[in-house]
N, CA, C and O atoms as a Tinker XYZ file with bonds, in Angstrom:
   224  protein
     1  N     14.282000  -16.181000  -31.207000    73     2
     2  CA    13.490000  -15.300000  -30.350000    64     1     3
     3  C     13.851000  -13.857000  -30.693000    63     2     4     5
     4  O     14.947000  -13.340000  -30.478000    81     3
     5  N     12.730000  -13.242000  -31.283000    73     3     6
     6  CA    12.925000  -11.635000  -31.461000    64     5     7
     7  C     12.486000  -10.892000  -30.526000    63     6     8     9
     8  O     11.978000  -11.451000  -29.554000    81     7
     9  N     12.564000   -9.413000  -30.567000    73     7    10
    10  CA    12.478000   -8.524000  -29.659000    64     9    11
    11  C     10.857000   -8.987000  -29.436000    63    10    12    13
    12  O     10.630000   -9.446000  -28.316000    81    11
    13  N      9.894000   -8.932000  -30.217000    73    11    14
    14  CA     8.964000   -9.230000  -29.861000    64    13    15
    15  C      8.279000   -9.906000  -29.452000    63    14    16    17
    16  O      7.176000   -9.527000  -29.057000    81    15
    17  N      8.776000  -11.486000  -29.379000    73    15    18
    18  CA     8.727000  -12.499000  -28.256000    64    17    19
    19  C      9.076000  -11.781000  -26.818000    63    18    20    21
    20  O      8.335000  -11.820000  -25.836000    81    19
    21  N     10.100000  -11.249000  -26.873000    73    19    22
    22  CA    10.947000  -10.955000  -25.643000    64    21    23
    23  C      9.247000   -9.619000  -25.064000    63    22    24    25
    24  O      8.998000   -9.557000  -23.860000    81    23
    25  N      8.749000   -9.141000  -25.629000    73    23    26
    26  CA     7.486000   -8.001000  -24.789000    64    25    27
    27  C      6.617000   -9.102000  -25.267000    63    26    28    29
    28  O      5.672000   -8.698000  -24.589000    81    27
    29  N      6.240000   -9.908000  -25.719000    73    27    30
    30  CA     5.355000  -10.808000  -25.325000    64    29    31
    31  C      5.564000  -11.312000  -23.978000    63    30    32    33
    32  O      4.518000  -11.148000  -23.351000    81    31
    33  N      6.360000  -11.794000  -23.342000    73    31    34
    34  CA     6.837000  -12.249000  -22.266000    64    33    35
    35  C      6.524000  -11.691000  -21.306000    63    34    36    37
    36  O      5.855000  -12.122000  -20.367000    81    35
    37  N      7.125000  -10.358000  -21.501000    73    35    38
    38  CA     7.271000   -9.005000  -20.332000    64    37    39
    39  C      5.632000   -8.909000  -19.816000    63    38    40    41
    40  O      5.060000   -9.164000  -18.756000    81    39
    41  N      5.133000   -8.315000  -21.380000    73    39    42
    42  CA     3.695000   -8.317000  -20.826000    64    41    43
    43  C      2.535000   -9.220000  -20.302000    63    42    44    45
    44  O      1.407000   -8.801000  -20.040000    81    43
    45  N      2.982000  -10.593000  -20.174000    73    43    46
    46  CA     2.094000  -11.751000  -19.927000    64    45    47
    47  C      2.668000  -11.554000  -18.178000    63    46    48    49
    48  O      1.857000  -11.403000  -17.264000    81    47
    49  N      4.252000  -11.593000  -17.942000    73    47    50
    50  CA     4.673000  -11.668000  -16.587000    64    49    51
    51  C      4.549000  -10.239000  -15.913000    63    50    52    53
    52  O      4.994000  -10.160000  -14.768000    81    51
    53  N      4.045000   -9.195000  -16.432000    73    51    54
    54  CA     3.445000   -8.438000  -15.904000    64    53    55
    55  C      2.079000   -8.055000  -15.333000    63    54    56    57
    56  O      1.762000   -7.247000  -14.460000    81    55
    57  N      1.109000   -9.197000  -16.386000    73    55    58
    58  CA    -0.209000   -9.073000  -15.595000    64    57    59
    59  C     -0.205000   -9.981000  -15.148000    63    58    60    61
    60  O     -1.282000   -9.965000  -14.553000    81    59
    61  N      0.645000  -11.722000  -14.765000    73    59    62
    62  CA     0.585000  -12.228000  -14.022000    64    61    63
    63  C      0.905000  -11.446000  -12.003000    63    62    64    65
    64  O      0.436000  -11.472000  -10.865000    81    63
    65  N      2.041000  -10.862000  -12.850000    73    63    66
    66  CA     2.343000   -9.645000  -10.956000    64    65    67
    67  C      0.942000   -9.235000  -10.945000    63    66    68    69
    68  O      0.253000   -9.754000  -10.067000    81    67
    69  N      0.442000   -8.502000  -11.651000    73    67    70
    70  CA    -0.692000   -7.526000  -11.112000    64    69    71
    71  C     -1.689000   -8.415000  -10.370000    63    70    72    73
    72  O     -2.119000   -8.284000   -9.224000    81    71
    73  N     -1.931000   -9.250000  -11.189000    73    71    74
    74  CA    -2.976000  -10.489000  -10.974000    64    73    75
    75  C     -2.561000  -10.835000   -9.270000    63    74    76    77
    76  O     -3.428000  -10.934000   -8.402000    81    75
    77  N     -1.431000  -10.953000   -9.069000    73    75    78
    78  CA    -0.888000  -11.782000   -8.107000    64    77    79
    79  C     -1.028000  -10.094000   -6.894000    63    78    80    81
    80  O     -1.568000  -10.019000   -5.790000    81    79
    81  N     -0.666000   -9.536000   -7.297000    73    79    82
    82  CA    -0.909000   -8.303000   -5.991000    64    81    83
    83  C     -2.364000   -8.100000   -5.918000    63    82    84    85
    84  O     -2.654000   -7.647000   -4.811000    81    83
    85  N     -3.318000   -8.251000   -6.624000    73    83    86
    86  CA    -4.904000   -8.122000   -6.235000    64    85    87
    87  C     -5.183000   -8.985000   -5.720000    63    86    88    89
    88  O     -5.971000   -8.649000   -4.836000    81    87
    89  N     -4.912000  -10.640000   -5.708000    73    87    90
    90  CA    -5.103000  -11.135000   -5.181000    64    89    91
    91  C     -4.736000  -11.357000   -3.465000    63    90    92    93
    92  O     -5.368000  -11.705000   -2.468000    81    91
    93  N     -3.277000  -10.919000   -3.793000    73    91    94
    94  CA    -2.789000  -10.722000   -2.132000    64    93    95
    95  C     -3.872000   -9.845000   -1.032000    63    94    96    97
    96  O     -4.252000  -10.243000    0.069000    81    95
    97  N     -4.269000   -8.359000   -1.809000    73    95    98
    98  CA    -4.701000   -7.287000   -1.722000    64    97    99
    99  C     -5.872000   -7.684000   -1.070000    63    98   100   101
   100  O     -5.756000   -7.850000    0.144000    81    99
   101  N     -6.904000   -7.867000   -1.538000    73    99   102
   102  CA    -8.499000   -8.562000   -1.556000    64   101   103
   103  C     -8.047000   -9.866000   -0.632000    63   102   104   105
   104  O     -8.992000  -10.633000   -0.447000    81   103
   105  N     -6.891000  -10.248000   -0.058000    73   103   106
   106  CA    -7.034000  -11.531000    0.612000    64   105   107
   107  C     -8.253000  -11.159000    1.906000    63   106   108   109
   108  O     -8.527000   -9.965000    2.029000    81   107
   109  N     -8.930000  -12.110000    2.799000    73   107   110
   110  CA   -10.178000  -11.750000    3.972000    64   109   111
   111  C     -8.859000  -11.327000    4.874000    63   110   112   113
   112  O     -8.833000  -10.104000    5.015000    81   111
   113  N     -7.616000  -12.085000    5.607000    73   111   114
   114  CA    -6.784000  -12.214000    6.112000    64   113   115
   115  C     -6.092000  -10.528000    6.224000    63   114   116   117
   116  O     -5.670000   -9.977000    7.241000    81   115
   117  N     -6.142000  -10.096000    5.120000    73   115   118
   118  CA    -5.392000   -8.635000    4.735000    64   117   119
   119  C     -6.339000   -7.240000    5.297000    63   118   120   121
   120  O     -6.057000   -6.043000    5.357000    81   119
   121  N     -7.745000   -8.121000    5.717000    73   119   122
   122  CA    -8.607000   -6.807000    5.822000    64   121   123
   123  C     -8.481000   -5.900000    7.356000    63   122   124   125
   124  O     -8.547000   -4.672000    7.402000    81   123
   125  N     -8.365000   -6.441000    8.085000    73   123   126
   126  CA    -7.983000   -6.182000    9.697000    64   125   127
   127  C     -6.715000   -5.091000    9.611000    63   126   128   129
   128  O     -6.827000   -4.216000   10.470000    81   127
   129  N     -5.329000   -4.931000    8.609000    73   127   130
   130  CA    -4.378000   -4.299000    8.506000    64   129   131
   131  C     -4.892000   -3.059000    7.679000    63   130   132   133
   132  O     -4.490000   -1.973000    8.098000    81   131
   133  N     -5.545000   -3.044000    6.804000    73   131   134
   134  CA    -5.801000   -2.422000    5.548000    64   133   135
   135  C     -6.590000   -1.581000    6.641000    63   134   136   137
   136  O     -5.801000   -0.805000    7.181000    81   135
   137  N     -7.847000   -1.471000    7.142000    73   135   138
   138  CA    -8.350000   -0.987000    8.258000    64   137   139
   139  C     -7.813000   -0.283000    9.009000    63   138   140   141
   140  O     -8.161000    0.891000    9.131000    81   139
   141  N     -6.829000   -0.818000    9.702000    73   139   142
   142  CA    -6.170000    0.372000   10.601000    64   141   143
   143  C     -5.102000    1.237000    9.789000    63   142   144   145
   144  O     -4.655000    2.281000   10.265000    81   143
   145  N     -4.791000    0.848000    8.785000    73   143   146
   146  CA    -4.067000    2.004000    7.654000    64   145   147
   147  C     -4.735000    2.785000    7.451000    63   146   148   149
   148  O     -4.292000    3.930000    7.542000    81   147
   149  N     -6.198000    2.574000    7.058000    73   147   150
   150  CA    -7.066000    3.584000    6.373000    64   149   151
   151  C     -7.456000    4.532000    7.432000    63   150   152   153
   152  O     -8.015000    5.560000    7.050000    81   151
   153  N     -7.272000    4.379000    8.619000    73   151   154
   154  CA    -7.637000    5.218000   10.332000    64   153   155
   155  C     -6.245000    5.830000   10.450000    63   154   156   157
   156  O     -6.295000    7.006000   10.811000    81   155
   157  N     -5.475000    5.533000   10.322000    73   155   158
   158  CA    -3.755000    6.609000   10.625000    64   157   159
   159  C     -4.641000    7.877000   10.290000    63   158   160   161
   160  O     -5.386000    8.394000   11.123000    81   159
   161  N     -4.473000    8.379000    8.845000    73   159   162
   162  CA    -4.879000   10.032000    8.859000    64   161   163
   163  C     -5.509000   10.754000   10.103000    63   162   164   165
   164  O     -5.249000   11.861000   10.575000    81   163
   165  N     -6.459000    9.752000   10.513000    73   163   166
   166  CA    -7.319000   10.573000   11.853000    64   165   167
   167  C     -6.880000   10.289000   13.042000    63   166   168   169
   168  O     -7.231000   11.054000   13.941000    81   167
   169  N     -6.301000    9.524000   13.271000    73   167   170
   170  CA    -5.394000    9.451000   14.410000    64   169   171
   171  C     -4.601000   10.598000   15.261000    63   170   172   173
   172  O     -3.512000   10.840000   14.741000    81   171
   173  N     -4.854000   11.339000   16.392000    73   171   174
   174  CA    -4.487000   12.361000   16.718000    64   173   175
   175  C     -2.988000   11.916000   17.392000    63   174   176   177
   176  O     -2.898000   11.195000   18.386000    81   175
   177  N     -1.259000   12.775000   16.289000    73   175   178
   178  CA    -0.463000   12.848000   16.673000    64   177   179
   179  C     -0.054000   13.113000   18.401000    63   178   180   181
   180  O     -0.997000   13.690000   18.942000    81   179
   181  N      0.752000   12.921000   19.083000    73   179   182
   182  CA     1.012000   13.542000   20.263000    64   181   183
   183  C      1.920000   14.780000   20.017000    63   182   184   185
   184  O      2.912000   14.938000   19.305000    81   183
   185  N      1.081000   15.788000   21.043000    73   183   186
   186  CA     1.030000   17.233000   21.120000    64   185   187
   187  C      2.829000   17.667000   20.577000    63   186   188   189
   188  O      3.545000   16.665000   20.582000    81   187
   189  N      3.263000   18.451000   20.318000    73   187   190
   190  CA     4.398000   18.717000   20.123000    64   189   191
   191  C      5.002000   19.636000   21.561000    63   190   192   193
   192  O      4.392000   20.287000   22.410000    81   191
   193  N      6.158000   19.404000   21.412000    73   191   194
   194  CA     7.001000   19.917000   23.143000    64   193   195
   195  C      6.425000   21.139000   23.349000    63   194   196   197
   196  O      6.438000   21.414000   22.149000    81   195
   197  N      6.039000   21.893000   23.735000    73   195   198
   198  CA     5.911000   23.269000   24.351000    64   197   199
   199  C      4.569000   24.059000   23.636000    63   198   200   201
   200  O      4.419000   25.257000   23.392000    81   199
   201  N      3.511000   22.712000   23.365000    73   199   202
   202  CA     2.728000   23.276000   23.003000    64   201   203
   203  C      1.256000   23.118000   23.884000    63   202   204   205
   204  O      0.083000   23.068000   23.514000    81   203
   205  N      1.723000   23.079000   24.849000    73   203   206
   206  CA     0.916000   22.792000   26.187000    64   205   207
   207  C      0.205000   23.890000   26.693000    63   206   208   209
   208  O     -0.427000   23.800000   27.746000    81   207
   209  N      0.282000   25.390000   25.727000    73   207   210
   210  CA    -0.625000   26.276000   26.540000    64   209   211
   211  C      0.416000   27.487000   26.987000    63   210   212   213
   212  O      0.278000   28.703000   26.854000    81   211
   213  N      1.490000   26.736000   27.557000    73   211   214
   214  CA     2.646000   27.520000   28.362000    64   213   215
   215  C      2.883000   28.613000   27.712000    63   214   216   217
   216  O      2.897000   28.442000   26.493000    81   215
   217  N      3.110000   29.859000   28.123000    73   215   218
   218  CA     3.797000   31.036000   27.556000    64   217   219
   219  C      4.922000   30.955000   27.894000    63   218   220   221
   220  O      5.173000   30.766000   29.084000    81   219
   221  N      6.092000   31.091000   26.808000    73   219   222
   222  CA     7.284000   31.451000   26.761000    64   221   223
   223  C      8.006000   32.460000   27.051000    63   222   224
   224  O      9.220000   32.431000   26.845000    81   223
């Protein structure tokens, strides 16, 4: 076994991962989470302490 067996390998068990995270990804099961991730950005933080208007 030469070096180049050895990245034959690498690269076959590397697009098997990829393969295997798109599939996770695209699961129907995964879509309900993915959804409310994609809504965080717009989600309005709560106000920060003393920013209620009050003058200091």
């Amino acid at each position: 076994m030469d070096v180049n067996d050895l990245r034959s390998v690498t690269t076959l068990f590397m697009f098997v991962a990829f393969l295997s995270i798109v599939v996770w990804a695209w699961k129907g099961s995964r879509r309900e989470g993915f959804e409310d991730a994609a809504q965080l950005p717009f989600v309005d933080d709560l106000p920060a302490a003393g920013s209620q208007g009050e003058k200091q």
